[in-house]
C-alpha positions as CSV (number, residue, x, y, z in Angstrom):
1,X,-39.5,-35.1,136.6
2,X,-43.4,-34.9,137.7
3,X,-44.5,-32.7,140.5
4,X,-44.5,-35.8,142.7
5,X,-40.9,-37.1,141.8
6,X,-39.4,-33.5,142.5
7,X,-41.0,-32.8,145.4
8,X,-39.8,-36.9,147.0
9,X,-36.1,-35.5,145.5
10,X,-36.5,-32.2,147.6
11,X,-37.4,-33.8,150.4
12,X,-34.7,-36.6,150.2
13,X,-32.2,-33.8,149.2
14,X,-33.3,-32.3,152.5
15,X,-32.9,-35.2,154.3
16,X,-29.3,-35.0,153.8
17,X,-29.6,-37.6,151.5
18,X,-26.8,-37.6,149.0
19,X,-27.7,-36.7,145.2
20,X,-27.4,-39.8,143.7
21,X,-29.1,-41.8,146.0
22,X,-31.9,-38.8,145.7
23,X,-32.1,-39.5,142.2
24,X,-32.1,-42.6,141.8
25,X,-35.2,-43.3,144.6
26,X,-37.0,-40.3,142.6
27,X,-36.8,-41.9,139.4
28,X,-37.4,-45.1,140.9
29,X,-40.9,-44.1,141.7
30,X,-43.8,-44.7,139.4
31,X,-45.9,-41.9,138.2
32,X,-50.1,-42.2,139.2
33,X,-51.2,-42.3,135.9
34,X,-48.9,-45.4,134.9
35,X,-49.9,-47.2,138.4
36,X,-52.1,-50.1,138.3
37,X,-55.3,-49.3,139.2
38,X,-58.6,-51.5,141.0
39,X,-59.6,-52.3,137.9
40,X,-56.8,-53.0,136.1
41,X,-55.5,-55.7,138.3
42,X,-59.4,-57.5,138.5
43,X,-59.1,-57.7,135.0
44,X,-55.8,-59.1,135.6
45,X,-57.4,-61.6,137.8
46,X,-60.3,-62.5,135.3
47,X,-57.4,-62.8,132.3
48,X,-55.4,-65.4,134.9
49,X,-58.4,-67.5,135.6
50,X,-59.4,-68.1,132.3
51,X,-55.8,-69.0,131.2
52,X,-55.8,-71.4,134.2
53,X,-58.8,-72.8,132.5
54,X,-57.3,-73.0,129.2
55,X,-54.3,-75.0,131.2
56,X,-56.1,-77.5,132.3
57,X,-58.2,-78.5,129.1
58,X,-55.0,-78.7,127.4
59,X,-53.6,-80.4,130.2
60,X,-56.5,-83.1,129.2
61,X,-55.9,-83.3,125.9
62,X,-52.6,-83.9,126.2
63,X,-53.1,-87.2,128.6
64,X,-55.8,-88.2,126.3
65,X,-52.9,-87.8,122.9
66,X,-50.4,-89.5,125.1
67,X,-52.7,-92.3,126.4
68,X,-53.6,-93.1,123.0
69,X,-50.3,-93.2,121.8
70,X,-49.3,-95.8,124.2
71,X,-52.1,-97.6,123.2
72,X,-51.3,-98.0,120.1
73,X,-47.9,-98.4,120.4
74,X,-48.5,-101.3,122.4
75,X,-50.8,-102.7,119.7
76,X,-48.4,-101.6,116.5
77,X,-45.5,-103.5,119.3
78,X,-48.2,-106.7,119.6
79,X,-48.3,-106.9,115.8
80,X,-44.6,-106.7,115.1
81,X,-43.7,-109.8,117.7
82,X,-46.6,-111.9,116.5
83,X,-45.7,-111.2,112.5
84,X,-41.5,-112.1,113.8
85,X,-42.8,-114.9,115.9
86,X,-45.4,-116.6,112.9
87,X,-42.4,-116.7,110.5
């Protein structure tokens, strides 16, 4: 356990909070140097906005694929009736 951990245990323990529960909320708690810091959740921020970006060009491109699809569906359908229909 880090200094911090050990001492929140102590002063659980002291508490007259029962050991496992002690434990369990000192392990539970994240050491500084693995805590987010500022800058690490900006650059989260920064990373989120330009994969929002990214989601909506492919959001576009998919309506464009899928527009043009129908459309030529429909035109592939138009053929097909007017070949069934000359015979």
């Amino acid at each position: 356990m880090s200094v911090m951990v050990t001492e929140l245990y102590q002063a659980l323990r002291a508490a007259s909070v029962p050991e496992a529960a002690a434990v369990s909320a000192a392990e539970a708690v994240v050491p500084r140097s693995e805590a987010a810091t500022k800058t690490d959740i900006a650059d989260l921020k920064v990373l989120i906005e330009s994969l929002r970006g990214e989601m909506h060009r492919m959001k576009a491109d998919i309506i464009i694929w899928t527009v043009g699809a129908m459309i030529a569906m429909t035109g592939l359908f138009t053929w097909i009736v007017n070949a069934l229909v000359r015979r």
